[in-house]
C-alpha positions as CSV (number, residue, x, y, z in Angstrom):
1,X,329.5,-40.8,-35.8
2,X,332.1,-43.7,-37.2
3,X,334.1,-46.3,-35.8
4,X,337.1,-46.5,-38.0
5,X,338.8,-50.2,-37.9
6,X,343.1,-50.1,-39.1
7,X,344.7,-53.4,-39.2
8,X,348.0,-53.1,-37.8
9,X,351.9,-52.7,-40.5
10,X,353.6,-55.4,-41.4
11,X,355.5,-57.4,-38.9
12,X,358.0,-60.0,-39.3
13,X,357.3,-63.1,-41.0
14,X,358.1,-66.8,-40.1
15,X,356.4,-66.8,-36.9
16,X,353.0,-67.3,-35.5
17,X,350.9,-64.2,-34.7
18,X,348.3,-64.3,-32.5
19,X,349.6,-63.0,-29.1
20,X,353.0,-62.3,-30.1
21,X,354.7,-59.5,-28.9
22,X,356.8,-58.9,-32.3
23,X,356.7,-55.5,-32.9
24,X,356.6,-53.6,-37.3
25,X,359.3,-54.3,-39.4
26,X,360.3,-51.3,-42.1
27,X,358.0,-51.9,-44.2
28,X,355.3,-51.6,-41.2
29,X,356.6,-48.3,-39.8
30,X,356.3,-46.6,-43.5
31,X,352.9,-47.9,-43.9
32,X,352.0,-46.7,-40.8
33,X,353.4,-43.1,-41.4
34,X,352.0,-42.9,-44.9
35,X,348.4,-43.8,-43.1
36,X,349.0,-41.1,-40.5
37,X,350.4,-38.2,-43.0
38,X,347.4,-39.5,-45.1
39,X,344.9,-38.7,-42.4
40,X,346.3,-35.9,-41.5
41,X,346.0,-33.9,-44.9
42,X,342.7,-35.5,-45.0
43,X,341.5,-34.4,-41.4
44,X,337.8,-32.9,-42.8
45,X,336.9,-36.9,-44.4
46,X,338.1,-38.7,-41.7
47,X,337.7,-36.4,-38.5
48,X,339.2,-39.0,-35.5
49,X,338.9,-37.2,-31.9
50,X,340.4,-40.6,-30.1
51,X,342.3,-43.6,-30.8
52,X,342.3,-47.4,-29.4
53,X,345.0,-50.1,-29.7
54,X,345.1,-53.4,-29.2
55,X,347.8,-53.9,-26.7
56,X,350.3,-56.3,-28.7
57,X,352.9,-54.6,-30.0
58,X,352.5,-54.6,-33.9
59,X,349.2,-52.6,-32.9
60,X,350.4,-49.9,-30.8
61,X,353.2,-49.6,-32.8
62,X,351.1,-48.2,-35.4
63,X,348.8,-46.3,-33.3
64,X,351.8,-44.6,-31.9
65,X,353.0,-43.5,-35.9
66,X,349.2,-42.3,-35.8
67,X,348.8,-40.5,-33.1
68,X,352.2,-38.6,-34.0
69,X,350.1,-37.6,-37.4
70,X,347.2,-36.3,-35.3
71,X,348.2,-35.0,-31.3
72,X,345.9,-37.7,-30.2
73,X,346.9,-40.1,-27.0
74,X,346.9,-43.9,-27.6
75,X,344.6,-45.9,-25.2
76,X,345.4,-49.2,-25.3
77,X,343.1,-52.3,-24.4
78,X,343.7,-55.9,-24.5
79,X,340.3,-56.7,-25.6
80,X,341.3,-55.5,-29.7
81,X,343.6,-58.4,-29.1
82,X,344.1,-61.2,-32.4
83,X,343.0,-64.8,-31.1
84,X,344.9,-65.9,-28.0
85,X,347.0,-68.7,-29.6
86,X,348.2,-69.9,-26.1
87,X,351.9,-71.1,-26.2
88,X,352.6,-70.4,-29.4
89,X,352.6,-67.3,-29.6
90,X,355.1,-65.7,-31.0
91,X,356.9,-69.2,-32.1
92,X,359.2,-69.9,-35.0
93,X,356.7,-71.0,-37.5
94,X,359.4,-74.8,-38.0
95,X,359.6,-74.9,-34.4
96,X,355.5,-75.0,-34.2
97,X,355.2,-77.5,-36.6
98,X,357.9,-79.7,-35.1
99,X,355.9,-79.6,-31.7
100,X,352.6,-79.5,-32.9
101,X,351.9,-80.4,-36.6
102,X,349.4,-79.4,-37.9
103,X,347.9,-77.1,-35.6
104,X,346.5,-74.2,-37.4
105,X,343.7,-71.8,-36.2
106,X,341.9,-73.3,-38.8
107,X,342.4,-77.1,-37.9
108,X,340.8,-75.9,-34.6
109,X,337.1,-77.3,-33.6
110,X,334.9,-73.9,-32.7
111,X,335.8,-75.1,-29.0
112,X,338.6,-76.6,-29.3
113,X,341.0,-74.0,-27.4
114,X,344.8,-73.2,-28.6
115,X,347.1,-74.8,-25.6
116,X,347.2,-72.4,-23.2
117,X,345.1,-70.1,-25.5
118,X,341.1,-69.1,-26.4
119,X,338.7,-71.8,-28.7
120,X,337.6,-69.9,-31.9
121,X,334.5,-69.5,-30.3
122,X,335.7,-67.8,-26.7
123,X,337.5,-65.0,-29.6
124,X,334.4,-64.5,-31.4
125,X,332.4,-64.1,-28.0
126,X,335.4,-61.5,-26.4
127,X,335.2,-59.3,-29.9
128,X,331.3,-59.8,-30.0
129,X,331.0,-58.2,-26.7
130,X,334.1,-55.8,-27.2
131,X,332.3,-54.3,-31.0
132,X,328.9,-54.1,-28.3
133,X,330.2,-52.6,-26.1
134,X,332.2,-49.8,-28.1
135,X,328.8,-49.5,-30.1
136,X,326.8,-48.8,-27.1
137,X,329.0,-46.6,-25.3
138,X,329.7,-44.5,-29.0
139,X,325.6,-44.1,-29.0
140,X,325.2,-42.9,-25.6
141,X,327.1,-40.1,-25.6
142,X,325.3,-38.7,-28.4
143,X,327.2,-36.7,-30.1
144,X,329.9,-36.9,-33.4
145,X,333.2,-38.4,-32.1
146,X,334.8,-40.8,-33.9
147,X,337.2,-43.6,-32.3
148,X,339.8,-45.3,-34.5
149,X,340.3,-48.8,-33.2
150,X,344.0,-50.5,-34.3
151,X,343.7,-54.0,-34.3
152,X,343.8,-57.4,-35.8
153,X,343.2,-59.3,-39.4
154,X,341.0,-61.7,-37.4
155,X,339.3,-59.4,-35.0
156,X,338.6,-57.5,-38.0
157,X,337.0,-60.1,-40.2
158,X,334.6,-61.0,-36.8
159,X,333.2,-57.5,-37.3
160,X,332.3,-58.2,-40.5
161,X,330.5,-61.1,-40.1
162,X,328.4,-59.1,-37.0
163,X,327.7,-56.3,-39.3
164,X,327.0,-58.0,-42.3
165,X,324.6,-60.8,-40.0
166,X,326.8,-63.3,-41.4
167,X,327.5,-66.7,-39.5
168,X,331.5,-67.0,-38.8
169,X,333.5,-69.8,-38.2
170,X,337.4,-70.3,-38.0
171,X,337.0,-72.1,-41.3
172,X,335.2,-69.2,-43.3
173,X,337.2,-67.1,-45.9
174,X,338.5,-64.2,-44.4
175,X,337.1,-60.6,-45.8
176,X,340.1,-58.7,-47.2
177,X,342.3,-56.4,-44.1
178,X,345.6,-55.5,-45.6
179,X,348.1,-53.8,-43.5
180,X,347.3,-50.2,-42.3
181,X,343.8,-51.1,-44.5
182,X,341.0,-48.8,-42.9
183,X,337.7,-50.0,-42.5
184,X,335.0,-47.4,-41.8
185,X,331.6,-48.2,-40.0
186,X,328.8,-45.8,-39.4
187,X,326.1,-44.9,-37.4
188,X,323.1,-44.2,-39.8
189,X,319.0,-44.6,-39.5
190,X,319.6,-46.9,-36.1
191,X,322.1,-49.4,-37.4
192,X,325.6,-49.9,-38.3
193,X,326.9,-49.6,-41.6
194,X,330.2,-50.5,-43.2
195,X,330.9,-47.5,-45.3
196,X,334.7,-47.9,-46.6
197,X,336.1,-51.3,-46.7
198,X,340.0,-52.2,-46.3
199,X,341.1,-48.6,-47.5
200,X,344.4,-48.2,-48.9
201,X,344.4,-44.8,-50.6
202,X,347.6,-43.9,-48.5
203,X,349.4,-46.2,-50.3
C-alpha cells in the first residue's frame, strides 16, 4: 500500500504561486507526459488504482496528462492546495513588490496570515490533517490500493517534516520536489515510510 506524492510541471514564471490559477507552460505539459508514459511502461513498480489533484490548475493539469497515461479519473480536492497566499495570488512578481515589499512566505511570522490568505501555521495544520486523514482512510480499507496525490512544492515538504518527525517552520530549508518529481511513501510494520524521494527517472 503507497501513497505516491507528484509535484505539479512547470508553470510560468514571474508571478506568485500559491493560489494561482496559472495553468503548465510547454515545458510542464512534456514533463507531465514523459511522467505518465513513464508510469505507464512501468505499471508492475508503480501500480496506481486512483488519482488526487490539488484543485489549482498547474496540478490538475498534470493529473489530467496522467490519467491519459493510465484510464484513471482525476478527483480533485482543494485540500492538496499550496499555501493560500490571499491577494496575491497569482500577481506579477514587480507588481507584489511595489504593493507589498518584502512580503515573502518566508518573512511571514508562523501566524502571521498572507492578506486575505492562511498563517504558515493554518497551512501546516490543513495538510497535517489532510496527510491523516488520507493515511487513515488508505489503512482502513485494508487492502493494496495505491492513491497518487498531485500537489504542491510546499505541501510536499510539510509531509516530510510529518514523516520524518521533524519540526517545520516557513523558515526551514525546503527538502528537494522538482517538477513532475515523485515521492513514494509506504505502509510497512505500522508506520509510514518514505521509500523513493523526488524521482525523476522519467526525465
Amino acid at each position: 500500500m503507497a501513497i505516491y506524492l507528484i509535484r505539479h510541471g512547470t508553470d510560468e514564471e514571474g508571478f506568485r504561486g500559491g493560489w494561482s490559477q496559472r495553468g503548465l507552460v510547454v515545458e510542464g505539459y512534456r514533463q507531465s507526459e514523459k511522467l505518465g508514459a513513464y508510469l505507464k511502461e512501468n505499471q508492475s513498480g508503480f501500480p496506481i488504482h486512483r488519482i488526487v489533484s490539488s484543485d489549482l490548475q498547474r496540478a490538475l493539469d498534470t493529473a489530467n496528462e496522467i490519467a491519459g497515461f493510465l484510464k484513471l479519473p482525476v478527483e480533485s480536492s482543494g485540500h492538496w492546495r499550496e499555501m493560500n497566499n490571499g491577494v496575491i495570488a497569482g500577481m506579477p512578481n514587480e507588481i507584489v513588490n511595489e504593493r507589498f515589499p518584502g512580503l515573502y512566505f518566508s518573512s511571514l511570522r508562523m501566524d502571521e496570515r498572507y492578506p486575505g490568505g492562511e498563517s504558515p501555521l493554518e497551512f501546516y495544520s490543513r495538510i497535517q490533517e489532510t496527510l491523516k486523514r488520507l493515511s487513515e482512510e488508505q489503512i482502513s480499507k485494508n487492502h493494496l490500493e495505491n492513491v497518487m496525490i498531485v500537489t504542491h512544492g510546499g505541501v510536499i515538504n510539510i509531509v516530510y517534516h510529518l514523516l520524518k518527525g521533524l519540526e517545520w517552520t516557513n523558515k526551514n530549508k525546503a527538502f528537494p520536489a522538482s517538477n513532475t518529481g515523485m515521492h513514494k511513501v509506504e505502509y510497512a510494520n505500522g508506520q509510514w515510510e518514505l521509500t523513493l524521494e523526488n524521482g525523476l527517472a522519467h526525465l
